[in-house]
N, C-alpha and C positions, 0 to 999 in steps of 0.2 A: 743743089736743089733737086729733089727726086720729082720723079714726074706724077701728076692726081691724078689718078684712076676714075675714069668718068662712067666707068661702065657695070657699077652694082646694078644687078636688076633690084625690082620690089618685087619680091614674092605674091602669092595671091594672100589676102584679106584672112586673118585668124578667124576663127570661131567665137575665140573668149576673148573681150574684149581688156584691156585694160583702165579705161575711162568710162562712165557710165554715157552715154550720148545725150540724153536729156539734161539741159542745163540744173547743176543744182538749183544756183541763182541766178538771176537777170535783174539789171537795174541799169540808169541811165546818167547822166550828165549832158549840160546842153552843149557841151562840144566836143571838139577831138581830146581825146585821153594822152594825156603828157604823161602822166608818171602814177606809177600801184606800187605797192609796198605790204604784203603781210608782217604783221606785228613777230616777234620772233617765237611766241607763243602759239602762233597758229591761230587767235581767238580773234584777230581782227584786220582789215583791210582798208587801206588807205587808197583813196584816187584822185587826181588833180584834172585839172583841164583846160585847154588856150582860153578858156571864157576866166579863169579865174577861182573856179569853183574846188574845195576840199570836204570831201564825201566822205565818212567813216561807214563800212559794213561790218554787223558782231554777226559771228558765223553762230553763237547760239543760238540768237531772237531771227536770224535772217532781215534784220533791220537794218535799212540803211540812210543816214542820218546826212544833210550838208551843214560841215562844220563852218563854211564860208561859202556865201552866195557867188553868184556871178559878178565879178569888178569891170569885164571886156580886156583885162589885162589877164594875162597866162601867167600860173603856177606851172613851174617848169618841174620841180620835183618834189617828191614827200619821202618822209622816209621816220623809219622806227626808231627807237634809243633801244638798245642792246638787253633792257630790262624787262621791257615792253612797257613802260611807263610811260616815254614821254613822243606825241610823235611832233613834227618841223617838218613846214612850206615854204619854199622859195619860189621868185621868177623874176619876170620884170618888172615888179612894181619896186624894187630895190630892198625889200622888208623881207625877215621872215619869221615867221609864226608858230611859237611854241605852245603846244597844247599838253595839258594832263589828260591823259586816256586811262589812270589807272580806276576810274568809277566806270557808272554808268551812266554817269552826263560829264563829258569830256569838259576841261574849263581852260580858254585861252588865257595863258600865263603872260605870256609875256610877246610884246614885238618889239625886235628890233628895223630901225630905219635905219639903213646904210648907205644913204644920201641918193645918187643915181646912178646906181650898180647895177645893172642886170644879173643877178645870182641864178645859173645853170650849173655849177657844180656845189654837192654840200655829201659830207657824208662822215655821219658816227662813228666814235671811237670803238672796238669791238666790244668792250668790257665799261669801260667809262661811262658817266654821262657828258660827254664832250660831245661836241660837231665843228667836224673843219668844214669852211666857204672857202667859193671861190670870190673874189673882188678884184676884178681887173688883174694887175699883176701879181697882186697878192693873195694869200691865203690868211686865215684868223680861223683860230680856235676858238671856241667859245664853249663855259663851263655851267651848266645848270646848278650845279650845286653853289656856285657864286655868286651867279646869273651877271658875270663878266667875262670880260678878254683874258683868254690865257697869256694866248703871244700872237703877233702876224710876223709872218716868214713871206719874203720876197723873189718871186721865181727871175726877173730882171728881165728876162728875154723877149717877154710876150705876155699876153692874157693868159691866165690859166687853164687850158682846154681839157686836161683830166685829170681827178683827184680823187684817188681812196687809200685806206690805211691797210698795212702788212697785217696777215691776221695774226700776228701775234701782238699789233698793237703799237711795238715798239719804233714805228716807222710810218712817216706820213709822205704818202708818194703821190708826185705831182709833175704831170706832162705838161709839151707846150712846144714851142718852138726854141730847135737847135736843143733838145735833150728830154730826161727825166731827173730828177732832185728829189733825193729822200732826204728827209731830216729826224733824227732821232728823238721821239719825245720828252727821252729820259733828260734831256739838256738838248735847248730849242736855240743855244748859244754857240754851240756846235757849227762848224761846216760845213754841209749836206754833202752827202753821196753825189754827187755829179756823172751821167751817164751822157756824152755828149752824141746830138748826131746831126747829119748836117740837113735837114728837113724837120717837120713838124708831127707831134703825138696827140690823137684825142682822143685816145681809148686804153685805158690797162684796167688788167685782171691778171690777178694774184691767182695761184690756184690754194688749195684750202689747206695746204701744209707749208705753203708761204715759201715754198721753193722756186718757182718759176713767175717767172710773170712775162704779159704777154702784152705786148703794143703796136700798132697799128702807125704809120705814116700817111702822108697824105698823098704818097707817090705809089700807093696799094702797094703796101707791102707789109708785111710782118717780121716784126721782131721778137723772138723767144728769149728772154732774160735768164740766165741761171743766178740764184741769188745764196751767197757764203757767208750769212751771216751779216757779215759786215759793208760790204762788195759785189757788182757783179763779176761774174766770169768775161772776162773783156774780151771773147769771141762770141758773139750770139748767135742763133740760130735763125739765118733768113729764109724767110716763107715768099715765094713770089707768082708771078702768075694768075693773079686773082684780075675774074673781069670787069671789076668795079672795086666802088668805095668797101672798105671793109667795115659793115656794121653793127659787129656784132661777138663778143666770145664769150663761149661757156666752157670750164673746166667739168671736170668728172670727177668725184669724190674716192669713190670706192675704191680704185688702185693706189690712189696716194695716202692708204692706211696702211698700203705695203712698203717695206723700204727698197725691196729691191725693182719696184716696178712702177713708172712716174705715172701720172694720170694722163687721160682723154684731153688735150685740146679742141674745142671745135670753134672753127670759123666762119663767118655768114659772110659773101658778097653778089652782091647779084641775085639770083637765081637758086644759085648754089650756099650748101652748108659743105667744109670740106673736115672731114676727122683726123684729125692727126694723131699718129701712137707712134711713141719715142721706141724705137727698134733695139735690143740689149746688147747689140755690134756699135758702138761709139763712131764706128766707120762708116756706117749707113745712117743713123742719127733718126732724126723725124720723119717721118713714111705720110703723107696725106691718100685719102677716098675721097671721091665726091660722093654727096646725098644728093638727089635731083628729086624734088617730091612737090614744085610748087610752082606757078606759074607768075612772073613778075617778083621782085624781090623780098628776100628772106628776112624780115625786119627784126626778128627775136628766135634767138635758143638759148633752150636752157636744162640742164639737168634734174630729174627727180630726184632730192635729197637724198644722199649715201646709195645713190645705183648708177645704171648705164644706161638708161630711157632717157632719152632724146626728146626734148618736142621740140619742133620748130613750126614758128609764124608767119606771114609774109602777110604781101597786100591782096594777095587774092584772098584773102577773108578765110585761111584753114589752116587749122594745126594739124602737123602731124608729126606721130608718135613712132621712133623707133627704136628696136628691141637692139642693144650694146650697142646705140648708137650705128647702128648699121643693117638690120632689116626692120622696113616700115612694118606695122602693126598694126594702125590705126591711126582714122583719119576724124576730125573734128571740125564739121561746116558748119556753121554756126549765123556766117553774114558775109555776102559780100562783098562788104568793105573793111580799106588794109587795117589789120591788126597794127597796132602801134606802139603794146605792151604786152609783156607777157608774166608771170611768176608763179612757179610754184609755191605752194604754203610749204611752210621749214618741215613739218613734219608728212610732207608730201600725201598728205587722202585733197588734195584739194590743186585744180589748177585755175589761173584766174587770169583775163587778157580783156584789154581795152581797144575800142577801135576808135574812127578819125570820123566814126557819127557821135563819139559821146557813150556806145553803150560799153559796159561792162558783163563779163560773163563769168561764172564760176562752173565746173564743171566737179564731178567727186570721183575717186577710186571706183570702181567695179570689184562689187565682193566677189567676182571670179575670177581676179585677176591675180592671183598668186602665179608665179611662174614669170611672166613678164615683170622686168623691172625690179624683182620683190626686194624687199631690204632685208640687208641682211643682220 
């Protein structure tokens, strides 16, 4: 385990901003912000809330519409169908709620009641219009185009604590206690990939070439997955040292377009975001930095689509922006209370974060901001 480097300074404050500082948008919900989601079009945005409440924003009209009132029960997630057609709410009211978004009056299709499940994990197929749930120990697929069950697969161990799919689709990966289970979609009759450990997973991410994936225990520690296709590499890579729960990881796109050069990890606990860059000596391996930019913990990072700009959230109510992931640039105070969501829009002119009053914020690109971050 190499030792984190805790002593990046922050340079002084750029000149040219990255971010315009005045809110694009501003709007609200009447409670804490559980879950956002930009549509993969870029054209729309999704918000949930502990009160219940599903918001759509159209970034044309600057309107923003409640698709579902307040219930006092929590929508714990929302999230887009890969097309941008169709967006699905979950929480604990056991239901979740499929809407048509491709008009301009959205029309709830259909819900499903899945008896007394609390559903905290759901997430669409990349290409599909599928979505897997989580249900106690099980997971289910479910098909819009049937508007039925494809299949439920059984994790055995435990409740299901984390679940998303390989981006190539081919693979539905699902943590939990005593491992990770992948099961091949192509044939759901299959055996699953079995990754056993002896503590519990509630957090993975794939990175966007679907080489790595990264998970989290409950004993603060990190697991780096190498993934063969078929297999992991049965040595992984442990990350340790973190002074808390790990909350948090975002991959970097832009190097994992290269084959010789793996992407950015980064991880949030505590206080700190730490960077990791896989070193091209196999004998030194993964190299961690610390980021120190925020006071109280670092609740969301996330990369700006296809670059190396950084933002990170925390409860002290600020993002901040920095340049390869490692010099800060720019700071976004916006409210002093903790952010509790964050996302960039897919085609990055837009960033968008919720806090634990309900509000929602949009902010936009700065047309001077070529230089920082630019896409390439």
């Amino acid at each position: 385990m190499p030792d984190l480097n805790p002593n990046l300074k922050k340079p002084k404050p750029k000149t040219q901003q990255v971010i315009t500082p005045k809110p694009h948008w501003q709007g609200s919900l009447s409670e804490y912000v559980t879950s956002i989601d930009w549509s993969p079009d870029g054209k729309l945005l999704a918000a949930a809330s502990a009160a219940g409440e599903v918001g759509l924003y159209r970034e044309a009209t600057k309107q923003f519409t409640l698709l579902q009132v307040a219930t006092d029960i929590s929508v714990d997630c929302v999230s887009f169908s890969a097309d941008a057609k169709w967006l699905v709410a979950a929480g604990q009211d056991a239901k979740i709620y499929l809407w048509d978004v491709s008009s301009s009056h959205p029309t709830l299709t259909n819900t499903l009641d899945m008896g007394d499940a609390w559903i905290d994990q759901l997430a669409w197929h990349p290409t599909r219009s599928e979505f897997a749930f989580s249900l106690g120990k099980y997971v289910q697929i479910w098909s819009v185009d049937t508007q039925d069950i494809v299949t439920t697969v059984s994790f055995e161990h435990s409740s299901v604590l984390a679940l998303n799919w390989h981006p190539s689709g081919e693979w539905l990966t699902v943590g939990g206690y005593q491992g990770i289970k992948l099961w091949r979609a192509s044939d759901w009759y299959e055996d699953p990939v079995n990754f056993e450990l002896p503590t519990a997973t509630a957090l993975l991410a794939w990175d966007k070439a679907g080489k790595y994936l990264a998970a989290n225990t409950i004993d603060k520690n990190v697991l780096l997955l190498e993934w063969h296709g078929s297999d992991f590499e049965s040595s992984p890579w442990r990350m340790q040292g973190f002074p808390g729960k790990i909350r948090a990881f975002a991959w970097s796109a832009a190097q994992a377009q290269t084959q010789d050069l793996a992407p950015m990890l980064v991880t949030s606990s505590g206080a700190e975001s730490v960077v990791w860059r896989r070193d091209p000596d196999p004998e030194i391996g993964w190299e961690g930095e610390v980021l120190q930019g925020h006071i109280g913990n670092v609740n969301s990072i996330a990369f700006r689509p296809d670059t190396e700009l950084l933002a990170s959230a925390g409860e002290d109510g600020k993002v901040s922006l920095w340049q390869n992931a490692k010099h800060w640039v720019q700071m976004l105070n916006n409210s002093r209370s903790p952010i509790t969501c964050m996302q960039w829009q897919p085609q990055g002119q837009r960033l968008s974060i919720g806090n634990d009053r309900g509000e929602l914020t949009i902010w936009a690109e700065s047309t001077q901001a070529m230089g920082f971050g630019a896409r390439s």
